[in-house]
N, C-alpha and C positions, 0 to 999 in steps of 0.2 A: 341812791343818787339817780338823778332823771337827767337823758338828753332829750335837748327841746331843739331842731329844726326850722328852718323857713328856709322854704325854697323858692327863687323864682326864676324864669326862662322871658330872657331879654332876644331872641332871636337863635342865634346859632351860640351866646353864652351861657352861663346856669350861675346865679349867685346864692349862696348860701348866705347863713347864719345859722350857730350854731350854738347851744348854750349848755352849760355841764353845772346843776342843780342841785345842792344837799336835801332832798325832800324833806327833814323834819323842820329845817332852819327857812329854808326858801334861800336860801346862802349862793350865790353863784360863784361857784370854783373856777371856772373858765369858760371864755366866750372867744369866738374865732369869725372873721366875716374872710371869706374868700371868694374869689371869681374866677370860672375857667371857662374853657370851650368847650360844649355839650358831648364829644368825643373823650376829652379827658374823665369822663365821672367816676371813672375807677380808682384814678389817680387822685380826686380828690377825695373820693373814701378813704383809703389809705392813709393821706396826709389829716385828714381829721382821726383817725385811730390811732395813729403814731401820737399827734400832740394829747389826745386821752393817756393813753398809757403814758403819755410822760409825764401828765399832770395831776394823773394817781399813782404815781412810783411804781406799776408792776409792768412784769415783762410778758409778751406775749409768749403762746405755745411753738415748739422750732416750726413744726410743721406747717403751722396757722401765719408766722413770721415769712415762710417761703413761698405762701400762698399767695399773700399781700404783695410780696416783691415780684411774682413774677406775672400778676396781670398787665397787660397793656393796655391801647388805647382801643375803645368802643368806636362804632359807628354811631353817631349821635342819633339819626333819624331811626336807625332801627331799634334802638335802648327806651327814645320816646315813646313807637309803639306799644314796647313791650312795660312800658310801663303804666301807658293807657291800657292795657289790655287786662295788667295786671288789679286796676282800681275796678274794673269793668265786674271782675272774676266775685269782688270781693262783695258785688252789690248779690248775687249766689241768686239767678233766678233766669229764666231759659233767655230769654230776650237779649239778657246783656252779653251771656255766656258765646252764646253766635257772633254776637259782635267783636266778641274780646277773643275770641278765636281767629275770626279775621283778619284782624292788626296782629295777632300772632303769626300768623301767615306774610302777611305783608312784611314784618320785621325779618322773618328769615329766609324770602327773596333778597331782601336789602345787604342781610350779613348772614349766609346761613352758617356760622361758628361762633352763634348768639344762643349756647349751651340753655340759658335759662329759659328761652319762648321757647324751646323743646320742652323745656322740663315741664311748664304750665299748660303749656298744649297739651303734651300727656294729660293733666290732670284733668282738664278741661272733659276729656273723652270718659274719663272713669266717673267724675263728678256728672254729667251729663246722664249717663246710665243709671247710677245709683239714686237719680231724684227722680226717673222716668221723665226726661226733659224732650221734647221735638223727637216721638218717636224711637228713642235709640234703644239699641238691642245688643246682646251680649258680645256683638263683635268689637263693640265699643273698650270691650278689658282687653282683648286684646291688642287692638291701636293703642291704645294708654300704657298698656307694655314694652309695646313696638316704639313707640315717640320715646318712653322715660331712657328707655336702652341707646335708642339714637343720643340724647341728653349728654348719656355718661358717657360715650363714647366720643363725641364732642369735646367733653372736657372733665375727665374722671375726678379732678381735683377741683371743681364747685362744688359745695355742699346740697346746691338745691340740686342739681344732678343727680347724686347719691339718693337724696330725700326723695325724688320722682320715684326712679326705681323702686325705690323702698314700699314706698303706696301703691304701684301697682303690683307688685308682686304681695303683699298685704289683702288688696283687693282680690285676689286670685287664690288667697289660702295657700299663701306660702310664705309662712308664719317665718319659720327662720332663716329665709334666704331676707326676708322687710328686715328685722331685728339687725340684722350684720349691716345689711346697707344702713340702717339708721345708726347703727353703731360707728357705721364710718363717717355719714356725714356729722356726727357729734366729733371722732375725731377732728376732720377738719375745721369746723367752728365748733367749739366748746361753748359758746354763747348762742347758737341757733334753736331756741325754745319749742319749734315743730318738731328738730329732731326728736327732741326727746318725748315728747306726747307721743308721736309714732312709735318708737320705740314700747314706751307703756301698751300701748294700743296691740305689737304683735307679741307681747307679754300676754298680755287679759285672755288673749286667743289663747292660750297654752292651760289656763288659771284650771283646775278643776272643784272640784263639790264634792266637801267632807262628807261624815258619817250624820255631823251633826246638823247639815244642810248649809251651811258658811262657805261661801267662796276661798278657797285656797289659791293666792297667788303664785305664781313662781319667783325667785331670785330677782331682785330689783326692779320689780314692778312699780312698788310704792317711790322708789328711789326718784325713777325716772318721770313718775306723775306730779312731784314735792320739789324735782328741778324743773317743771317745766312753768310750773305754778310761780317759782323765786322768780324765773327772769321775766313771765309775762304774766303775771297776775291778774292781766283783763282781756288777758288776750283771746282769740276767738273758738280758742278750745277751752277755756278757764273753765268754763260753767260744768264739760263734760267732766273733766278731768277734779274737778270736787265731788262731783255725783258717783263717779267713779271710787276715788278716798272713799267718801260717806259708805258704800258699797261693802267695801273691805277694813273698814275699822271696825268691823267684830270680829275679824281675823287678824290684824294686825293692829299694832299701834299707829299712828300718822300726825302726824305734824297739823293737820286740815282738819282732825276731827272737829265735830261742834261738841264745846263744852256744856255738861249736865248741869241744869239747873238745878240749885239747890231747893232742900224742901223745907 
């Protein structure tokens, strides 16, 4: 099943539409038009995942349940940035990355208990580094430390929170303090498909190299690369995270292998 979106921003409103897809039928199981105030958008996430779950019979997880009910309302204009910021991030090239930094900046003068423009800030700093972007230098993993930790501290119970921390402490070579933080933010959303790439990712770091020269993974490595694959199959780690599989299916069996041509 696919959800399909349309958003658009009438001033200080946000109108959605929403559509809930049987991908092999094109079948639409449920469709929902709502309108709120650009400060409400939490509230209307919520209200679109509640009528999901109720319109495929399952219940959410207690914790992920406690999650949803206890956000409040956003400051509109600082969510706007942060989510300019976040389209800015995703175009991945030093130009935009400055820019999208900024409106991060700017959103949390506006609301600084906007947990998540910490979180992308952080990344912002470590991403910035690792592509040698505008000069930047090792102090760079350290900000990105410093930012992801502010993040969670902010607000321990967002998964992208947990996720920040996780990639910088990842970035830093500290393989299983990333793995726990990723573990947690899977806790908190069970459907958040970065966590679980990351997760793979401070796996891989642990893998080591048989007798026979074959990558030896550790304990649910393959696990968390085959969940991150279900729920985001195109998503913007998919490519690594098959080449990765491909990697280790002569150590392991996988779900991703490509099948032998017959002769």
């Amino acid at each position: 099943m696919v959800l399909t979106a349309t958003l658009l921003r009438d001033g200080p409103r946000l109108r959605v539409n929403a559509q809930l897809v049987e991908a092999p039928s094109g079948s639409i199981l449920w469709t929902e038009n709502s309108e709120v105030p650009l400060g409400d958008i939490f509230a209307l996430q919520d209200e679109v995942t509640q009528k999901i779950v109720a319109a495929l019979e399952v219940s959410l997880a207690g914790e992920e349940r406690a999650r949803h009910k206890e956000r409040g309302k956003v400051n509109g204009e600082a969510y706007d940035y942060f989510m300019r910021a976040r389209s800015l991030l995703l175009q991945f090239n030093a130009a935009a990355l400055l820019e999208a930094r900024a409106m991060l900046g700017r959103a949390l003068e506006i609301d600084p208990g906007l947990a998540q423009a910490y979180a992308y800030l952080a990344i912002s700093y470590g991403t910035e580094y690792l592509n040698g972007w505008n000069n930047a230098g090792p102090d760079h993993l350290e900000k990105c430390l410093e930012l992801a930790r502010k993040a969670y501290e902010t607000d321990d119970s967002e998964p992208l929170s947990c996720n920040a921390v996780a990639i910088a402490l990842m970035w830093n070579r500290r393989l299983d303090e990333a793995e726990a933080l990723a573990r947690r933010a899977i806790e908190l959303d069970p459907n958040f498909p970065d966590a679980y790439y990351l997760e793979a990712q401070a796996l891989l770091g642990k893998a080591t190299l048989g007798s026979d020269g074959k990558v030896q993974p550790v304990p649910g490595t393959v696990e968390a690369l085959q969940k991150y694959l279900e729920l985001d199959p195109n998503g913007k780690f998919a490519g690594a995270a098959k080449q990765s599989l491909e990697l280790l299916k002569g150590s392991v069996q996988t779900s991703y292998s490509k099948k032998k041509k017959k002769g």
